[in-house]
C-alpha positions as CSV (number, residue, x, y, z in Angstrom):
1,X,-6.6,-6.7,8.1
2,X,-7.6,-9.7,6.0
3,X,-5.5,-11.6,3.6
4,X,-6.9,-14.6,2.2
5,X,-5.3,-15.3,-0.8
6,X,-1.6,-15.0,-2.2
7,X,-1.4,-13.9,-5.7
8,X,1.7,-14.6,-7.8
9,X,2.7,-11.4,-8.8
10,X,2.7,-8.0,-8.1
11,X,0.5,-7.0,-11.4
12,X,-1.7,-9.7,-10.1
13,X,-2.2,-8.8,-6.8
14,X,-3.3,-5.4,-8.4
15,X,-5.3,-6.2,-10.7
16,X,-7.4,-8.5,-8.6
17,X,-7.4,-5.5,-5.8
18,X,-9.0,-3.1,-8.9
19,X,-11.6,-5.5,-9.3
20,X,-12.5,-5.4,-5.6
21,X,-13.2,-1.6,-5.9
22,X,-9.5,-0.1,-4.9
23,X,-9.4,1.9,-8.0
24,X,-7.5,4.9,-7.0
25,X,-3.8,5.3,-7.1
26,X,-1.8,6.3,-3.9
27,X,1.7,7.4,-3.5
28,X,3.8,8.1,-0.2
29,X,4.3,11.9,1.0
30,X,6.4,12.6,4.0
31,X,3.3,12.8,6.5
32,X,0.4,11.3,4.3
33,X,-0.5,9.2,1.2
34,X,-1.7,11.0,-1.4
35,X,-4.2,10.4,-4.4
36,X,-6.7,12.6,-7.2
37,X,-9.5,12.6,-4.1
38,X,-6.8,14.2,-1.8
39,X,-4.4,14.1,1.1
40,X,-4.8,11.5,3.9
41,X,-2.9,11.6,7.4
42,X,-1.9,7.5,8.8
43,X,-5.2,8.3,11.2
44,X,-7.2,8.8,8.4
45,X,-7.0,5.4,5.9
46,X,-7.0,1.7,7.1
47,X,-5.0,-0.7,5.2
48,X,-7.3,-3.7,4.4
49,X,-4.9,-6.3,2.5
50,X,-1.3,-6.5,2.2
51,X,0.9,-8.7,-0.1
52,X,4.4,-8.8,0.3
53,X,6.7,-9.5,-2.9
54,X,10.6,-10.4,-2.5
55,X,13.2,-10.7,-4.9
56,X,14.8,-14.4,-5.6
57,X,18.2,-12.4,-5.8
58,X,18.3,-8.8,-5.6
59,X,17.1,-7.0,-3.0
60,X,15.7,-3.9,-4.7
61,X,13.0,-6.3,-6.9
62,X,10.8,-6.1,-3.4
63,X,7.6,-4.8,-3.2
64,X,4.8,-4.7,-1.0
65,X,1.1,-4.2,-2.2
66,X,-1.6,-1.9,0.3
67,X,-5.3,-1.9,-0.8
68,X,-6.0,1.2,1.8
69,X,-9.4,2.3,2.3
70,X,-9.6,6.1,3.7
71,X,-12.2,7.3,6.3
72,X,-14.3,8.9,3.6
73,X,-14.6,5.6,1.6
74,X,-11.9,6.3,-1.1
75,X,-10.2,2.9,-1.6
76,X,-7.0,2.4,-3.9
77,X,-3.7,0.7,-4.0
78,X,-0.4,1.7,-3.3
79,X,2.6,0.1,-4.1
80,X,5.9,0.6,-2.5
81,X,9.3,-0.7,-3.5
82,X,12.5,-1.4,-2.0
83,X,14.0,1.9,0.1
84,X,10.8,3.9,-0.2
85,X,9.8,4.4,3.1
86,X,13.1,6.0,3.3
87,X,12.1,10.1,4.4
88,X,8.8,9.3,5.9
89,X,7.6,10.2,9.1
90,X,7.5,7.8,12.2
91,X,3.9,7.7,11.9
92,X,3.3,6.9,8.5
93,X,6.1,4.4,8.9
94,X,4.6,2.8,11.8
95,X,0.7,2.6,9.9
96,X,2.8,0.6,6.9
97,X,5.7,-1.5,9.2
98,X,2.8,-2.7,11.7
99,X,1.4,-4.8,8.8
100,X,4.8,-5.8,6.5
């Protein structure tokens, strides 16, 4: 994993993310992360950069910001938020904790 740079928001970290080539959109399943090229199991995607984003005062404005590249070369951004890893399997848990 490489993080060089901080960026100020969330929206920012994003955007510059896009403009690195992690164009798709990933969301969290119970066993996978998900997106419009397919399904991918935790052995199947690296995450390259993470940015973690916490809230002054309330706990539920944190965020953290993957850019995951699968296997296959599909490379997008997923975004999760406060509680969301709630439901998840250990090992997709373990693949995003490791890096928190």
């Amino acid at each position: 994993m490489t993080r060089t740079v901080f960026y100020a928001t969330v929206s920012e970290a994003i955007k510059k993310l896009r403009e690195k080539g992690f164009t798709s959109d990933f969301n969290l399943k119970e066993n996978c992360i998900s997106c419009s090229a397919g399904l991918f199991s935790p052995d199947q995607f690296e995450i390259i950069e993470v940015y973690r984003y916490e809230g002054e005062t309330d706990p539920a404005d944190e965020a953290t910001v993957y850019g995951i590249e699968s296997k296959t070369g599909v490379k997008g951004v997923l975004v999760t938020g406060y509680g969301a890893t709630s439901g998840l399997s250990g090992d997709i848990l373990r693949k995003l904790s490791i890096l928190r």
